[in-house]
VOPAGU-2260 file (C-alpha; in pm, 1 decimal, decimal comma):
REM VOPAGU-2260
SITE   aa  ch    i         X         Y         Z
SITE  UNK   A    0   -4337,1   -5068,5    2586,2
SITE  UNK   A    1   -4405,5   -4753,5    2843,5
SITE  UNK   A    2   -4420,2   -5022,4    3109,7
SITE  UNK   A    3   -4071,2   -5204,4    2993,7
SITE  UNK   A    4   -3943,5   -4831,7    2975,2
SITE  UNK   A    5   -3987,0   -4735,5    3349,5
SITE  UNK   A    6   -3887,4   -5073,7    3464,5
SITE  UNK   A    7   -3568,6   -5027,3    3292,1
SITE  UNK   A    8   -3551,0   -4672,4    3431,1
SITE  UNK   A    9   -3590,5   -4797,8    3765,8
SITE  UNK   A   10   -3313,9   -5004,8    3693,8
SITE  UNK   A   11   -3062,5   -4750,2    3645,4
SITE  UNK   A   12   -3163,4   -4566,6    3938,6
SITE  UNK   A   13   -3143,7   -4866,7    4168,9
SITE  UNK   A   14   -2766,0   -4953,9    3993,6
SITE  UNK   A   15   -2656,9   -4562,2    4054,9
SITE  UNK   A   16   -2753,8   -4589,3    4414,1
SITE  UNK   A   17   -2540,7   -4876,2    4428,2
SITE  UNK   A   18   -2244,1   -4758,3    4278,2
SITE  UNK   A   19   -2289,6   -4461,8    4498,0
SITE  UNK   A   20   -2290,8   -4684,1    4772,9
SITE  UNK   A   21   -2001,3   -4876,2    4660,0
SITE  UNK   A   22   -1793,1   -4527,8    4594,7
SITE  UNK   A   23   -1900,9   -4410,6    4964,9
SITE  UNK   A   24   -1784,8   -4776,1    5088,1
SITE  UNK   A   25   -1434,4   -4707,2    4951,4
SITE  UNK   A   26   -1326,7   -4361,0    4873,4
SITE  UNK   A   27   -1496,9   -4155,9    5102,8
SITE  UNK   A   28   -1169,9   -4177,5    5411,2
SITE  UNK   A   29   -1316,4   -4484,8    5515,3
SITE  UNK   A   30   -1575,7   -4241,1    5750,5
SITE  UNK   A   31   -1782,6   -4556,8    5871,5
SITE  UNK   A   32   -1466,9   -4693,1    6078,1
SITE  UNK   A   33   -1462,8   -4614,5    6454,7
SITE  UNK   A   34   -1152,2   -4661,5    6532,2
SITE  UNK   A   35   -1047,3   -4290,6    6525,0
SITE  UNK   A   36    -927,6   -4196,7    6883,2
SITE  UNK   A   37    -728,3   -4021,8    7062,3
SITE  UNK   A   38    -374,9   -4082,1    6819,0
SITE  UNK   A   39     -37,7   -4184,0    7032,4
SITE  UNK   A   40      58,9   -3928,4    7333,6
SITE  UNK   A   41     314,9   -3902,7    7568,0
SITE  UNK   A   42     320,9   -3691,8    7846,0
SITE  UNK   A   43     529,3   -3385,9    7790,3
SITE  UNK   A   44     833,3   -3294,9    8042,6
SITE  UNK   A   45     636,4   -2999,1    8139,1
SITE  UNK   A   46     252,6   -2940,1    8138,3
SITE  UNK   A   47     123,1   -2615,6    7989,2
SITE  UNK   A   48    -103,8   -2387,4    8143,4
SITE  UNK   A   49    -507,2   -2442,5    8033,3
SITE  UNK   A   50    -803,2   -2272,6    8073,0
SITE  UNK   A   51   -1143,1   -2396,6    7981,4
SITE  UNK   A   52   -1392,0   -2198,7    7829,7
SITE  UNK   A   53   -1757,2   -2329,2    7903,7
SITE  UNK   A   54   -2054,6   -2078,4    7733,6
SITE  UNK   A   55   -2348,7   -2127,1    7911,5
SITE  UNK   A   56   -2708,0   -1987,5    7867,2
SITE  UNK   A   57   -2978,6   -2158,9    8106,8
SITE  UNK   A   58   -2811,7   -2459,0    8197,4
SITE  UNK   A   59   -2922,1   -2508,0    8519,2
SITE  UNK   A   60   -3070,1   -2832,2    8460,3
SITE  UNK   A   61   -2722,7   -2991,3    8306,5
SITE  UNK   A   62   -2463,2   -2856,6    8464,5
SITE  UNK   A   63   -2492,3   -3073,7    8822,0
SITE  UNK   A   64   -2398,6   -3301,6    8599,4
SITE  UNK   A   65   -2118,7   -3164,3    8370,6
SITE  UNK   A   66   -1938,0   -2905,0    8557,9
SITE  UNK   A   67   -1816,0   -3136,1    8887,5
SITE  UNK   A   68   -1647,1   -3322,5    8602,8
SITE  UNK   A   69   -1435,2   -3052,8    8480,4
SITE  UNK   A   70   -1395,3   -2903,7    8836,8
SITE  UNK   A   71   -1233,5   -3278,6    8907,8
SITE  UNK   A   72   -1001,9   -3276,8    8650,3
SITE  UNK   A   73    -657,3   -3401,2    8715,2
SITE  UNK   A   74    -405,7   -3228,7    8511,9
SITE  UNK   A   75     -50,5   -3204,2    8666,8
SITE  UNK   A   76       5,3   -2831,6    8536,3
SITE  UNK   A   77    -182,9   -2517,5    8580,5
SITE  UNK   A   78    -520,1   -2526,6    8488,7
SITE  UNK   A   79    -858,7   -2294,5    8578,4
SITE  UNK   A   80   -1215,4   -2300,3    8455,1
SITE  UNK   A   81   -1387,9   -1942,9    8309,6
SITE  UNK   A   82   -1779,8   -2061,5    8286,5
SITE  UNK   A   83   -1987,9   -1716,1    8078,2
SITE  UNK   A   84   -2328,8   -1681,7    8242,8
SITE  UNK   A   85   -2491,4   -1554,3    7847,9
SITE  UNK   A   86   -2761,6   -1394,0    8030,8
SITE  UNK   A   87   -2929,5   -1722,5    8155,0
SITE  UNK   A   88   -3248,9   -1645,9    8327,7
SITE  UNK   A   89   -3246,2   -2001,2    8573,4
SITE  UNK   A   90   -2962,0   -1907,8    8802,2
SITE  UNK   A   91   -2685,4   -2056,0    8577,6
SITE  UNK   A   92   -2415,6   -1866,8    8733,7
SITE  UNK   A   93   -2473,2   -1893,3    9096,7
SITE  UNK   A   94   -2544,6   -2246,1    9080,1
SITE  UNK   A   95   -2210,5   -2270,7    8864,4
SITE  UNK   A   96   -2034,0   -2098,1    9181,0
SITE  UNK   A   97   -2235,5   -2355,0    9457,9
SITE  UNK   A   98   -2088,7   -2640,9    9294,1
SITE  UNK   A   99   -1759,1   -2524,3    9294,7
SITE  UNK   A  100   -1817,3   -2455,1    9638,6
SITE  UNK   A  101   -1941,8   -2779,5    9717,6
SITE  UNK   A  102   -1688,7   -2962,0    9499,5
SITE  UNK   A  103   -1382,4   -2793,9    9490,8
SITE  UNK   A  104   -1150,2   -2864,9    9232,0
SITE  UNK   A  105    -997,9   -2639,8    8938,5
SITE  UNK   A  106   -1072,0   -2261,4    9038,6
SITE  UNK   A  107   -1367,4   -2154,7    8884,2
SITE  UNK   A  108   -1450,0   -1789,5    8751,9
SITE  UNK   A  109   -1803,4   -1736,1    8635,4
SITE  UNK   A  110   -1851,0   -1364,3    8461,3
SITE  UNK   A  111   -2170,9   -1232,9    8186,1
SITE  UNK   A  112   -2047,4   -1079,8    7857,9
SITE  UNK   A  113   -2411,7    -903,7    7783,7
SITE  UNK   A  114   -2592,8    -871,2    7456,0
SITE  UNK   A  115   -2413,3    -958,7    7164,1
SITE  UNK   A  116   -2395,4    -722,7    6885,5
SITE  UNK   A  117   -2513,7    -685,4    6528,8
SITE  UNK   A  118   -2347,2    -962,7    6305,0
SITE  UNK   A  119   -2232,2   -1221,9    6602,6
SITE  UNK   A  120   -2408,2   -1533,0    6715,6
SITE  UNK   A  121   -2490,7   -1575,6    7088,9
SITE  UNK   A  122   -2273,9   -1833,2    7169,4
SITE  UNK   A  123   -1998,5   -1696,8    6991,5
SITE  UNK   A  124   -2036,3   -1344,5    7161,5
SITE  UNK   A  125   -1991,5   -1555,8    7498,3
SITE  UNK   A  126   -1705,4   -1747,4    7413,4
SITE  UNK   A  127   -1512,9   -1441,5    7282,3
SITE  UNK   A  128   -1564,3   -1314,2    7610,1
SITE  UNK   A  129   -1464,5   -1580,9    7756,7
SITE  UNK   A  130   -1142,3   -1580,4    7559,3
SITE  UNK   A  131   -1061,3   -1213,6    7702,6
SITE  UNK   A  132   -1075,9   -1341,9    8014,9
SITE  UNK   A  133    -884,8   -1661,4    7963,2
SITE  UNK   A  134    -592,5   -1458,5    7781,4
SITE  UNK   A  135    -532,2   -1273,1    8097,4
SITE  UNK   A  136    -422,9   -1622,8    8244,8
SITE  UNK   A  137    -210,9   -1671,5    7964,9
SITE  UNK   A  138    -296,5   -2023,3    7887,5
SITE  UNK   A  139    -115,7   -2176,0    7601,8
SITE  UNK   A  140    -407,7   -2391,0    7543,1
SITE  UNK   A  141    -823,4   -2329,8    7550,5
SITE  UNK   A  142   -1016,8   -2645,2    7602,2
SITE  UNK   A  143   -1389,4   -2465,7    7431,1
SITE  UNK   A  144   -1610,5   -2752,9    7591,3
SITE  UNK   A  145   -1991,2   -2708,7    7569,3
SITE  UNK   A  146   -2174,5   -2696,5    7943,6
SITE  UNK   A  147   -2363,5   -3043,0    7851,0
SITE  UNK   A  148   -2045,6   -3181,0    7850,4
SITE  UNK   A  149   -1897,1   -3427,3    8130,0
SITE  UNK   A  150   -1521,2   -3549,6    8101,1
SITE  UNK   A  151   -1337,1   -3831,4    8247,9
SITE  UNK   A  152   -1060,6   -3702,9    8537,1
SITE  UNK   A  153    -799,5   -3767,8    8267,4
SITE  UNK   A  154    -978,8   -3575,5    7969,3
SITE  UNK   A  155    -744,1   -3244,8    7981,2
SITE  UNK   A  156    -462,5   -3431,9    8025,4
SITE  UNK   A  157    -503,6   -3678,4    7715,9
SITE  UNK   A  158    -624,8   -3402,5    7552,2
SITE  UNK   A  159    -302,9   -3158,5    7626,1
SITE  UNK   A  160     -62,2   -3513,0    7543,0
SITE  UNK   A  161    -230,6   -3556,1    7208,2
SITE  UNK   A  162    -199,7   -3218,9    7154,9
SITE  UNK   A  163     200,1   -3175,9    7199,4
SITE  UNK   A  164     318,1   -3534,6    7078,0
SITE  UNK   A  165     166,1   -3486,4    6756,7
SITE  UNK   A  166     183,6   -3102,7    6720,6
SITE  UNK   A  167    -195,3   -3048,6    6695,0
SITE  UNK   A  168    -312,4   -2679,5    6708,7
SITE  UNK   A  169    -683,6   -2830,3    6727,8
SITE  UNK   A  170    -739,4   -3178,4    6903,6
SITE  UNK   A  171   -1122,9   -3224,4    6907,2
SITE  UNK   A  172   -1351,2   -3511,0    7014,9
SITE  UNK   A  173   -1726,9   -3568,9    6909,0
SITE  UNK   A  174   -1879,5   -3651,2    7289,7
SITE  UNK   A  175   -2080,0   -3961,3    7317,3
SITE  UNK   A  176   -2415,6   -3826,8    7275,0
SITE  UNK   A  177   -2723,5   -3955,8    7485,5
SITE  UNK   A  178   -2914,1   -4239,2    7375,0
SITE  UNK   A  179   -3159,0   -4394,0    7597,9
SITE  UNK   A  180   -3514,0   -4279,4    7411,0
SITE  UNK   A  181   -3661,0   -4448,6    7089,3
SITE  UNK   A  182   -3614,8   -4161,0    6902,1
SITE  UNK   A  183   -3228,4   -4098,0    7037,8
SITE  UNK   A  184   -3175,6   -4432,9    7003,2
SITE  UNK   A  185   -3331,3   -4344,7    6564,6
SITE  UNK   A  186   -3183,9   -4004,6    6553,6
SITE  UNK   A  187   -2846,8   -3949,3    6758,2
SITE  UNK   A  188   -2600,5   -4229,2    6615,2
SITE  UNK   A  189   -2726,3   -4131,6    6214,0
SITE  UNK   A  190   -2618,3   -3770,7    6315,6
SITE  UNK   A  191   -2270,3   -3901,4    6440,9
SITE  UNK   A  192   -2255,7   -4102,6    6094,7
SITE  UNK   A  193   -2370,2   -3837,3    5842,3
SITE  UNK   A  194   -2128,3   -3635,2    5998,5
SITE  UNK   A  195   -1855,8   -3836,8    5937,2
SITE  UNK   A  196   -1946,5   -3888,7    5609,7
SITE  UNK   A  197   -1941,7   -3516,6    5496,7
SITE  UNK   A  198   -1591,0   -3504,1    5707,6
SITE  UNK   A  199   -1388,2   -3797,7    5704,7
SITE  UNK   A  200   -1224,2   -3805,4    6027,5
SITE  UNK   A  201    -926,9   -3997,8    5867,4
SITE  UNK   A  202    -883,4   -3668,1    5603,9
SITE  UNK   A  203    -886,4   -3433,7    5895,4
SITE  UNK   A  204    -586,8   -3523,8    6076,3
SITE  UNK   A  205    -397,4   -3527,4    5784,3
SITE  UNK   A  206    -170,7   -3248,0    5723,9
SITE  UNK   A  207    -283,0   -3043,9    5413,7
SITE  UNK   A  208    -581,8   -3200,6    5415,6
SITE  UNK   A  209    -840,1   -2979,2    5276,1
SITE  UNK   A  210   -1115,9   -3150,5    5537,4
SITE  UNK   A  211   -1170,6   -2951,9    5828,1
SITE  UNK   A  212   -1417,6   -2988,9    6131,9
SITE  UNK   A  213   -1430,7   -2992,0    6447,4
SITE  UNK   A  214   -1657,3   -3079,8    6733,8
SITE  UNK   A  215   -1781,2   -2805,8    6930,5
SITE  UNK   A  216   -1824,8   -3001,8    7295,0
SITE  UNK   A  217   -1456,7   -3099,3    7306,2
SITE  UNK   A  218   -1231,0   -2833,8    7122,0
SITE  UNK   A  219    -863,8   -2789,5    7239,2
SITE  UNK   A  220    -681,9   -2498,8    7086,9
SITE  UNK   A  221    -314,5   -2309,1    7098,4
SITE  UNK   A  222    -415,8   -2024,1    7240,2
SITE  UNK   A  223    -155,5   -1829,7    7017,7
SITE  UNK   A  224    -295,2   -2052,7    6713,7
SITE  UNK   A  225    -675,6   -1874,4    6801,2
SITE  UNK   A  226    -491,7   -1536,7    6749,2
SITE  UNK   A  227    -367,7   -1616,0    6434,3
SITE  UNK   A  228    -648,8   -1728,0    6304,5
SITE  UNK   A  229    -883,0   -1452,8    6411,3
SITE  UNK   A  230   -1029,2   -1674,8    6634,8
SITE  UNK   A  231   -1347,5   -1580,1    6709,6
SITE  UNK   A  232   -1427,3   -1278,2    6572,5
SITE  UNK   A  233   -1355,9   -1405,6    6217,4
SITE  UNK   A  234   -1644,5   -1665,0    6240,9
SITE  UNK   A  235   -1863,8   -1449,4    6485,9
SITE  UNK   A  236   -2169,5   -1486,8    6239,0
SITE  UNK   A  237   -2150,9   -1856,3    6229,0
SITE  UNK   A  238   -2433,5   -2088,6    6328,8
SITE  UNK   A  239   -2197,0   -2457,8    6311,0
SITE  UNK   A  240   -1941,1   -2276,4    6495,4
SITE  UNK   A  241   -1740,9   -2555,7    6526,7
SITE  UNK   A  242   -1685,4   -2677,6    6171,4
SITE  UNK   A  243   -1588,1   -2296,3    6092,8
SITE  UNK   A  244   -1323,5   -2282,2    6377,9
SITE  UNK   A  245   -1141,4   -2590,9    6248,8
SITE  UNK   A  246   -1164,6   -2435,2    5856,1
SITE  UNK   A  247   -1028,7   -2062,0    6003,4
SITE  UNK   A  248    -738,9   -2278,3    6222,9
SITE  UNK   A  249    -653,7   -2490,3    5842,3
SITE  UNK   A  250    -665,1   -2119,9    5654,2
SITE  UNK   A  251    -405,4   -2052,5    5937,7
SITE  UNK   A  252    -196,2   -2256,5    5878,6
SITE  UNK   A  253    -254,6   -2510,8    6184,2
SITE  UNK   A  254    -289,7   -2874,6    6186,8
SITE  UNK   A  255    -631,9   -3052,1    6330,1
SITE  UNK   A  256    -762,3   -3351,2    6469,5
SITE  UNK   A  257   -1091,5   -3475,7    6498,7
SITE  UNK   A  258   -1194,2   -3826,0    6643,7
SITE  UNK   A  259   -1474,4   -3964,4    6866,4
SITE  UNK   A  260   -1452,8   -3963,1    7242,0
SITE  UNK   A  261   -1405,4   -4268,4    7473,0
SITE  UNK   A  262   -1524,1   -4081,7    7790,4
SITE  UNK   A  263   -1639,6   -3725,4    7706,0
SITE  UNK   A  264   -1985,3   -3744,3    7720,9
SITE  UNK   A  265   -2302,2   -3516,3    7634,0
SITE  UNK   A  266   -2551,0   -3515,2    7940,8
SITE  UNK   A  267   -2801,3   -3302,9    7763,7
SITE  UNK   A  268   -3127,3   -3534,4    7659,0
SITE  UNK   A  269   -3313,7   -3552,9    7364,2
SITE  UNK   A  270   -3638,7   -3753,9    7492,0
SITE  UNK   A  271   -3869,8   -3637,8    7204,2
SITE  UNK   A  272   -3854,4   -3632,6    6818,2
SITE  UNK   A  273   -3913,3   -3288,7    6857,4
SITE  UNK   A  274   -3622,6   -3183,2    7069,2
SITE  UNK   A  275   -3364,4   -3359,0    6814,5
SITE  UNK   A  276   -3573,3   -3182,5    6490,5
SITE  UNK   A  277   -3479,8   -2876,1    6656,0
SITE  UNK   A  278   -3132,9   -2988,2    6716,6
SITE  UNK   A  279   -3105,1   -3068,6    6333,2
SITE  UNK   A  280   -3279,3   -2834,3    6166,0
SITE  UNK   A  281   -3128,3   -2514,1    6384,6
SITE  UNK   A  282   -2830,2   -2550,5    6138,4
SITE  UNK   A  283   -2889,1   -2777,5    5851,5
SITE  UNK   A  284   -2956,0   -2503,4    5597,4
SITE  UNK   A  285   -2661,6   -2327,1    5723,3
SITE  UNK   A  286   -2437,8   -2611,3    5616,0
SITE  UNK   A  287   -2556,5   -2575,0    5250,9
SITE  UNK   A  288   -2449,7   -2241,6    5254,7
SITE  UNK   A  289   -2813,1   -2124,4    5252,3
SITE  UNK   A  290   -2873,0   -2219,0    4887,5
SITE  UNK   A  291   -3104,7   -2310,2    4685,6
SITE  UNK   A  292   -2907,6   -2514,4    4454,5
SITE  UNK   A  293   -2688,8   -2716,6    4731,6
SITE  UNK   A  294   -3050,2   -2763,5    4883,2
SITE  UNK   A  295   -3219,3   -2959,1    4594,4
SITE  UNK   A  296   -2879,4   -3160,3    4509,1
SITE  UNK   A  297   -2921,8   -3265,7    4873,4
SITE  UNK   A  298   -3267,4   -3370,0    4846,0
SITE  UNK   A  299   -3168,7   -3520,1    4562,3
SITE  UNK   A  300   -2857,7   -3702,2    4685,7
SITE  UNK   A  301   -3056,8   -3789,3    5028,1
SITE  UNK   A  302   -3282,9   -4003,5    4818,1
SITE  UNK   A  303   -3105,5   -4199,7    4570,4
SITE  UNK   A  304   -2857,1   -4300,0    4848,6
SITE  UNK   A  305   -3088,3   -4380,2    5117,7
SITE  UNK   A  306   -3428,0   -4427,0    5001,2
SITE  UNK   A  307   -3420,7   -4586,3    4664,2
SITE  UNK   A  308   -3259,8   -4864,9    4776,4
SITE  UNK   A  309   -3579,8   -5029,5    4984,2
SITE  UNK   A  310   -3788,1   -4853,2    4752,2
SITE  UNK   A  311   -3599,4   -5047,1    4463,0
SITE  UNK   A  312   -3632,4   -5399,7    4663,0
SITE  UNK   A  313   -4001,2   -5362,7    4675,1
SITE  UNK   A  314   -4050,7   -5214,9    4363,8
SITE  UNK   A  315   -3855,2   -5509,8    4232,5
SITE  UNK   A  316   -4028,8   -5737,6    4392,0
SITE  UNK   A  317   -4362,8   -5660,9    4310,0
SITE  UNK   A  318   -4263,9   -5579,7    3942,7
SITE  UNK   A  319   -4100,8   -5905,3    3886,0
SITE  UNK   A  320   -3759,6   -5683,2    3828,2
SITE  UNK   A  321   -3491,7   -5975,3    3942,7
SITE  UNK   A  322   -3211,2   -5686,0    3842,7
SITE  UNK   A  323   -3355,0   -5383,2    4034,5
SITE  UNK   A  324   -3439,5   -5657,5    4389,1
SITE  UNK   A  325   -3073,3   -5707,2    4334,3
SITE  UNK   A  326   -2936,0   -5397,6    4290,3
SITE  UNK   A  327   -3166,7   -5229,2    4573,2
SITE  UNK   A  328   -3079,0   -5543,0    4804,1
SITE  UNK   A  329   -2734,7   -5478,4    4770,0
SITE  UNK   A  330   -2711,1   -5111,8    4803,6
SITE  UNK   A  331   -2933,4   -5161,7    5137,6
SITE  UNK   A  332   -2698,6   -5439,7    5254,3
SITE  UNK   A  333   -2386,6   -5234,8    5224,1
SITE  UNK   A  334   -2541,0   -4892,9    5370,8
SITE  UNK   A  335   -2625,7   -5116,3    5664,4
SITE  UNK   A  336   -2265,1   -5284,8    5648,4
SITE  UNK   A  337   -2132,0   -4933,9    5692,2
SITE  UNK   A  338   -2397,2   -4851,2    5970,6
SITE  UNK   A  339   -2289,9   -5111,6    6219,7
SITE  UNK   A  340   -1952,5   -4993,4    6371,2
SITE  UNK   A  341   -2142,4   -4669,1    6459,8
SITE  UNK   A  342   -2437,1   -4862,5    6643,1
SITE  UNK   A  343   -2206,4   -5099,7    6805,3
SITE  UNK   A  344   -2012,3   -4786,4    6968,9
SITE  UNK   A  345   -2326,8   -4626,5    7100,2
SITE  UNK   A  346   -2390,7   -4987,3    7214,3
SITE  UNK   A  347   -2725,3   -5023,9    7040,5
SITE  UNK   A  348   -2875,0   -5344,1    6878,6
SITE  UNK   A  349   -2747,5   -5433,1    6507,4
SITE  UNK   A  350   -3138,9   -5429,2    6374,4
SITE  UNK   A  351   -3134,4   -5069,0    6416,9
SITE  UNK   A  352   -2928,6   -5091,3    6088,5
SITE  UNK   A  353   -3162,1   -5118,2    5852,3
SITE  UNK   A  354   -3396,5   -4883,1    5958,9
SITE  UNK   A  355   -3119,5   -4634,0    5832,0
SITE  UNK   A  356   -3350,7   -4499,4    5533,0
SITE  UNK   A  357   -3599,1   -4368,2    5778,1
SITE  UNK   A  358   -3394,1   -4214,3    5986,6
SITE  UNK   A  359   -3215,5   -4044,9    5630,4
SITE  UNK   A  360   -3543,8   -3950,2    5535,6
SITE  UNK   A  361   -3648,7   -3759,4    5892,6
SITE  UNK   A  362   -3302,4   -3612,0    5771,9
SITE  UNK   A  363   -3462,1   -3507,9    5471,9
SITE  UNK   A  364   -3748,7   -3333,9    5611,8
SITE  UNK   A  365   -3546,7   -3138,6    5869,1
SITE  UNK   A  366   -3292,6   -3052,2    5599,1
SITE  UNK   A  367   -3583,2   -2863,8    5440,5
SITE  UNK   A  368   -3777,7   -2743,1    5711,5
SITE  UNK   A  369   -3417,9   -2531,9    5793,2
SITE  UNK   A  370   -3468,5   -2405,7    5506,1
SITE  UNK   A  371   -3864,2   -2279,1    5519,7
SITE  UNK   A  372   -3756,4   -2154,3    5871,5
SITE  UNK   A  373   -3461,5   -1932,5    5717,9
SITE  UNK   A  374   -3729,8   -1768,5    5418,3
SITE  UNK   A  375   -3973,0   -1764,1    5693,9
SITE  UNK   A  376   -3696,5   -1511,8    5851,7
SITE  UNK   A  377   -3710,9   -1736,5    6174,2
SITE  UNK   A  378   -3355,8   -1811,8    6101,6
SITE  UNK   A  379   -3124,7   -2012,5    6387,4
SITE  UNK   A  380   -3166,7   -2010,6    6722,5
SITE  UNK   A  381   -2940,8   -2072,9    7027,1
SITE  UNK   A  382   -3101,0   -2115,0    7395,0
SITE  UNK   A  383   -3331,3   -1880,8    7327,4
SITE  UNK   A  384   -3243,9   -1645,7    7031,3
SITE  UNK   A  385   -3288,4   -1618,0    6729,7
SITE  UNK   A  386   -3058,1   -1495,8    6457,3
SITE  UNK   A  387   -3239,6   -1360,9    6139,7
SITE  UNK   A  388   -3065,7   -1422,8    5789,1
SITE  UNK   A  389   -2726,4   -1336,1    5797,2
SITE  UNK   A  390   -2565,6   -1024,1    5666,1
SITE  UNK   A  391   -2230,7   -1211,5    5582,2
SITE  UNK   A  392   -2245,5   -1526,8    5420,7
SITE  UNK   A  393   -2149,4   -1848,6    5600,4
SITE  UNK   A  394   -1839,9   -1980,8    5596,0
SITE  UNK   A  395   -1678,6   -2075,1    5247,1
SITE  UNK   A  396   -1484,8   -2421,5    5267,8
């Protein structure tokens, strides 16, 4: 009887990750398509002025091969770059001022901001100062673009045409992220995926749609739209900086887009399990709001999507359980279904697919070692520092 019991138990919980699976297959904005892009543009009788903002803190080792992209952008209007040297300690600036020396290009003006203060994040702190200096230009867009980031000669330009043909205050792409190692190759296309799935890119570009993110490598922004919306002092404590500009921009009033990029790229590798742990688990507990609660549901929600169903195929199996094979072979075979698209755009091999629940359960234990790090009073960290528990809480959605 105990033995029929759990069987049928097991049951259940193979047939609600299923349904799950089914619900995430058709209601959830469609987020495993990958066919949001740049949406139609035309370019505008007159191109505004721009001026990038690129934070930078020890990027020596990147930037030869991110900054000659931006310096060679060709936008028809007026256009400069402002790089902030955050107090980099491997000659950062001055080898941000050789290459535009050597390369020419858009001018370049490369300036420190100093320590940030109480209650603002590092990066933050930079890129407010790089706003002062930007406003003095009086740009009527910012393109915030991280300095691991290169960009096609025509990335401004799309950018700025997206941005006026379909009256975007925010047009943002998620760059193509490395993959070349085993582990990027494991890691770096489930982080594109899981991101889409807790915002939709579909439900972001629609207008009162209460989705907002944004990707913080590629972030174009009315510069007049950033004042409204307090932009950045009012989310100078906030560790996913990017997903909090985009929800400050929507409390303004303004209108976002988010898709992924065709040729904005991230440089910056990831060669080592360790190197993308850190890369998760800097801000995973600051997603959940640094609770306790949203933690466990996680944990909870991590593993009857993703790991019950292979657990349910060989428990099934080996129990004789015809109904829970089935219903964990299914829910497997439509979580890799919905897996695909994003491994054929970072051009990796479909049998990468279902390894999916190993990847979601690395997830897992990064989700909560962010949060032993944040009790441990470790907190966040950005090149270099590290930002205790906050004394304003995160960002409310």
């Amino acid at each position: 009887m105990g033995q029929t019991a759990a069987v049928s138990a097991i049951v259940w919980i193979a047939v609600a990750s299923l349904a799950a699976w089914c619900w995430l297959l058709l209601c959830q904005g469609f987020f495993w398509r990958t066919d949001v892009r740049l949406p139609p543009r035309r370019s505008p009788g007159a191109w505004p002025p721009v001026c990038v903002v690129v934070p930078a803190r020890d990027e020596a080792a990147v930037l030869p091969a991110s900054l000659p992209s931006l310096l060679a952008q060709d936008y028809p209007g007026r256009a400069e770059i402002v790089l902030v040297d955050d107090g980099s300690t491997d000659g950062t600036g001055e080898l941000a001022r050789e290459l535009a020396r050597r390369h020419g290009g858009l001018p370049l003006t490369v300036d420190s901001p100093g320590e940030p203060p109480a209650g603002w994040t590092g990066k933050l702190w930079a890129v407010r100062h790089g706003i002062g200096l930007a406003r003095t230009r009086d740009p009527e867009y910012l393109l915030l673009t991280d300095a691991d980031i290169a960009h096609a000669p025509d990335s401004l330009r799309e950018l700025v045409a997206a941005a006026r043909t379909g009256g975007f205050d925010v047009v943002s792409q998620m760059a193509r992220l490395r993959v070349e190692s085993l582990w990027e190759r494991l890691v770096v296309p489930a982080f594109v995926y899981f991101f889409a799935q807790l915002y939709p890119f579909r439900r972001i570009g629609r207008r009162g749609s209460r989705t907002a993110a944004a990707a913080g490598g590629c972030v174009l922004l009315r510069a007049d739209t950033a004042g409204r919306a307090g932009i950045p002092d009012a989310i100078r404590h906030a560790v996913i900086d990017d997903v909090a500009l985009a929800r400050a921009v929507r409390r303004a009033g303004g209108h976002v887009w988010l898709g992924l990029a065709e040729r904005v790229d991230s440089v910056r590798p990831y060669p080592r399990l360790h190197d993308l742990w850190r890369m998760v688990s800097r801000s995973a507990y600051a997603q959940l709001r640094h609770s306790p609660p949203l933690l466990l549901g996680t944990v909870a929600g991590l593993a009857l999507v993703y790991l019950v169903p292979p657990a349910a195929v060989v428990t099934g199996a080996v129990a004789g359980s015809a109904a829970t094979l089935a219903a964990g072979a299914l829910a497997w075979a439509v979580m890799t279904g919905t897996y695909l698209p994003m491994l054929r755009y970072y051009r990796q091999p479909p049998w990468l697919a279902p390894l999916l629940p190993f990847t979601a359960f690395l997830y897992l234990l990064m989700t909560v070692d962010s949060a032993v790090q944040h009790y441990r009073g470790r907190g966040a960290a950005w090149k270099g520092r590290t930002y205790a528990r906050p004394d304003v809480r995160p960002e409310e959605g």
